[in-house]
N, C-alpha and C positions, 0 to 999 in steps of 0.2 A: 504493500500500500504506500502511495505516494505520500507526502509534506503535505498535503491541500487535503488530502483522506481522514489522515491522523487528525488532524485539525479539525476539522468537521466533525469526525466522531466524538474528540477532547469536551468541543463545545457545543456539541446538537442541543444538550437538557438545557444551557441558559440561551438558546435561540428559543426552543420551545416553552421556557419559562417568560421570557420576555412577548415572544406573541400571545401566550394566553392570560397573563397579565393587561396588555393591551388590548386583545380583546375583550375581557369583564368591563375595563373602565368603561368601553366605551358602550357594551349593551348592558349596564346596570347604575343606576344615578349613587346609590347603596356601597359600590366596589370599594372606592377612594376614602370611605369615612374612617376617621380614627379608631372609632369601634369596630370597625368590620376587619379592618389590618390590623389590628393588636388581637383581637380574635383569631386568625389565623396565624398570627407569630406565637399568641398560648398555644395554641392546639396543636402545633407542631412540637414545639420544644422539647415534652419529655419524654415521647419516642427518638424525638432527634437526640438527645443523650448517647441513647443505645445505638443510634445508627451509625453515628460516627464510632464508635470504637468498634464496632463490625466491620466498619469500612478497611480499617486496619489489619482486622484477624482476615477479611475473605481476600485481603491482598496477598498475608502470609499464606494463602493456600488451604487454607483451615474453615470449618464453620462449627457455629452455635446454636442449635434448638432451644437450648437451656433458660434463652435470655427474659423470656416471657417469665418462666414458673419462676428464677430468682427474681425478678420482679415480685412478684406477686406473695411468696415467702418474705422476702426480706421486708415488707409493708408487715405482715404479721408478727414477722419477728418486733419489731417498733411497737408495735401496738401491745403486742403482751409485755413485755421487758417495763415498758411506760410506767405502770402504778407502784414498779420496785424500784424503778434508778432516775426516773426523771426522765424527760423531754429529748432532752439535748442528746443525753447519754444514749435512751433509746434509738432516737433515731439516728447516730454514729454508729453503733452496731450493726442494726438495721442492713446499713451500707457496706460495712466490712462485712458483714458476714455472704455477701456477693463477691465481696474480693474472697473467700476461702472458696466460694464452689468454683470460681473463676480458676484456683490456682487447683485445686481440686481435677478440674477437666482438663488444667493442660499437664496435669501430670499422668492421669490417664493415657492419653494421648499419645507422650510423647515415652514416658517408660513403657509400656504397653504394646504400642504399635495398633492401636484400636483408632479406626476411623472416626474425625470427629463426629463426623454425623451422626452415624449409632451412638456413640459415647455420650454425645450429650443429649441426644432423645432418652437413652436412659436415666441418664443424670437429671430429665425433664419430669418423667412418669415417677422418680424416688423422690424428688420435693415436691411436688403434686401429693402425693403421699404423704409426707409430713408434714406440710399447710395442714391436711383436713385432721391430722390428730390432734395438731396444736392446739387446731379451732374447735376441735369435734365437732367440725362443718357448722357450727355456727357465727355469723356476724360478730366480728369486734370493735369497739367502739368506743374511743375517748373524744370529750368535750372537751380539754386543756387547751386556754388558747395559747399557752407554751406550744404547745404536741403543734398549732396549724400556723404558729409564724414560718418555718421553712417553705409552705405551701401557699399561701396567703401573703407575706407580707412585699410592697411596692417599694422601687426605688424609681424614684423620677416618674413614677406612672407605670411602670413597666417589671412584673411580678418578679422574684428575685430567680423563681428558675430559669426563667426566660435568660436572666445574666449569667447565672452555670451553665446553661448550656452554650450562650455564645463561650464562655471562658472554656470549653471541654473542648468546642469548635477548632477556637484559637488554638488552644494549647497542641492538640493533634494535628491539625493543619501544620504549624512550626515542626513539630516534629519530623512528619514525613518530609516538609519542602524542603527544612532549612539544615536537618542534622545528619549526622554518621548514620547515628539507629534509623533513620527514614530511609536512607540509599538500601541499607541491610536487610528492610522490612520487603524493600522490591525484591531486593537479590532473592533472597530468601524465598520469594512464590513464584518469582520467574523461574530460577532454577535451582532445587535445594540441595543437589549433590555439586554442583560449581560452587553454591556459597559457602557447603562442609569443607570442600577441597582449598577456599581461598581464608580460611581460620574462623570463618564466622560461625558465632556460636546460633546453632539454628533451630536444637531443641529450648533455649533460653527464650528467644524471639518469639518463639511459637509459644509454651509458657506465658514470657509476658504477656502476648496476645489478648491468651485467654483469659487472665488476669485483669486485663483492661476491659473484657467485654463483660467479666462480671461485677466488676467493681461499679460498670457505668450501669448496666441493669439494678445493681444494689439500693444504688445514688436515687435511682428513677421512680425504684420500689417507697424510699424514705418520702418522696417528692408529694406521692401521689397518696400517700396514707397522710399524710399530714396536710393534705389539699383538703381528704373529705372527711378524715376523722374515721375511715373506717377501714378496715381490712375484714375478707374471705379468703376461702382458700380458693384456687384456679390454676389455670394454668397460661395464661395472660396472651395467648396467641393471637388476639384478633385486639387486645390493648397496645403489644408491644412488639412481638415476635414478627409479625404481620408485615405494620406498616411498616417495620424497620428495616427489614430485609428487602420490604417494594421500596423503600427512599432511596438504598444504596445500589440495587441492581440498577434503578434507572438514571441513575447519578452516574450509571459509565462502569464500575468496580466491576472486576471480570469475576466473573464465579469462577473461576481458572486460577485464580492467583495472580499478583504479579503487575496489576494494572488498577488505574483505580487514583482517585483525591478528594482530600474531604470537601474542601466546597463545593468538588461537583455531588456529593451525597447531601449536603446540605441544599442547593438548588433541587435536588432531587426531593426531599422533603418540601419543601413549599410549593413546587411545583403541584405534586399529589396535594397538597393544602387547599391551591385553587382549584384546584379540579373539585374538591368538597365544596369548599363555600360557591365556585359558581354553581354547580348544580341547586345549593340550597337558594340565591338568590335570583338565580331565573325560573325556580321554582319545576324544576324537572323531575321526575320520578326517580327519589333515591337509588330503587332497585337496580338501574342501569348504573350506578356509580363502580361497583366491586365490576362489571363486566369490562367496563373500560380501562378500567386500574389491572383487570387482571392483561387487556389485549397489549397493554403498552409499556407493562413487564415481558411480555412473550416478544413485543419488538424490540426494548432493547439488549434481550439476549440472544437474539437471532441475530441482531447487528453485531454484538460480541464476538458471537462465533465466526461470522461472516471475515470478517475483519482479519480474525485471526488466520483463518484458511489465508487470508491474501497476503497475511507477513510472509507464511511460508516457503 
């Protein structure tokens, strides 16, 4: 594939982001309001958490099922811990205890030699299991308005998760663009026996990986028990696992390995953003939202694939 190929592919999602942006402005009076864009920059953010650190793990070659159910665990975790250690405390655990399934799965993984896939589908259905002992399937629920400042409280207008996740954005963005570990993390899923062979450590990478994507599901679990005060048990597939995976496939990241940047999974997140809110403001039949979301993940892994046949 040529210079002008690559290019195009790099940047189809923010050409695609910018005409369907342009078009809501201009078939809905409703698109441009401050309410209606701060509504979709909430409702993306704290899947976007977890997309970006996926963005990473399916560069190194690797993926995560798991990221839903540690979601959804880690909320419960916060929520029972709450009425014995406080607020704060709860919901720090909460989060770290995402960082352990995180590190959990990539040791799995990488002592093991178990595909991540399986590995963390199981890892998926064992805390899906332990939610509902915790809970004994039933609803948790604290009132503390300690327990809902991480989820509730504004800065400048603009909810504080919304600020973690641009800082998660940033912080991985530098990572990959600017440092050694970002070149490493390509080397790494483009080819992992060249990166063994050139000293790089690649079961670490793969590891931290995992670590990263469950620390950020952790993060997102605390976010979102402390948004409504309550936690069930689940397994958070269509909360977390879902969108996150549609953000970052159509943001460009090759399910291959090797390829892939977070702003483009971040444009990939609020692109699927507007695809929600314009449906809801032109007032179109829900139903067809998930058909199209699913046709325009199937396009851009068909262009992935496509692509890659022509490097070769």
């Amino acid at each position: 594939m040529g210079h002008n190929g690559k290019s195009l592919r790099h940047y189809s999602i923010a050409i695609s982001f910018l005409a369907l942006f342009i078009a809501l402005s201009l078939l809905s009076d409703n698109f441009l309001t401050q309410v209606n864009l701060l509504n979709t920059l909430e409702s993306g953010s704290i899947y976007g958490i977890v997309a970006v650190a996926l963005t990473l793990l399916l560069i190194v070659g690797e993926f995560d099922l798991s990221v839903g159910a540690i979601y959804v665990l880690s909320g419960i975790i916060a929520a029972k811990l709450h009425p014995f250690i406080g607020a704060g405390p709860a919901l720090a655990l909460g989060a770290m205890s995402g960082l352990g399934v995180g590190l959990f799965n990539g040791l799995v993984v990488t002592r093991f030699g178990i595909n991540s896939f399986i590995a963390t589908l199981a890892t998926s259905l064992m805390l899906v299991g332990a939610g509902t002992l915790i809970t004994d399937g039933f609803q948790l629920y604290t009132a503390d308005p300690a327990f809902g400042l991480l989820g509730n409280t504004s800065v400048f207008g603009i909810p504080c998760f919304v600020w973690l996740f641009c800082a998660v954005a940033l912080g991985c963005g530098f990572i990959l663009a600017r440092t050694r570990l970002g070149r490493w993390i390509y080397v790494v899923g483009g080819n992992r026996e060249a990166a063994r062979l050139s000293g790089i450590g690649v079961d670490a990478i793969r590891a931290g990986a995992f670590c990263l994507s469950g620390l950020a599901a952790g993060i997102a679990g605390a976010v979102i028990v402390s948004r409504t005060g309550t936690a069930i048990a689940g397994n958070g597939l269509s909360d977390i696992l879902f969108p996150a995976i549609a953000a970052v496939v159509v943001g460009g990241t090759s399910i291959q390995g090797g390829h892939g940047a977070v702003w483009r999974t971040v444009t990939g997140i609020f692109f699927l953003e507007l695809i929600r809110n314009g449906f809801n403001l032109l007032e179109l039949n829900p139903y067809y939202q998930d058909i199209v979301r699913g046709e325009i993940i199937l396009l851009a892994v068909g262009a992935d694939a496509m692509s890659r046949k022509a490097e070769r």
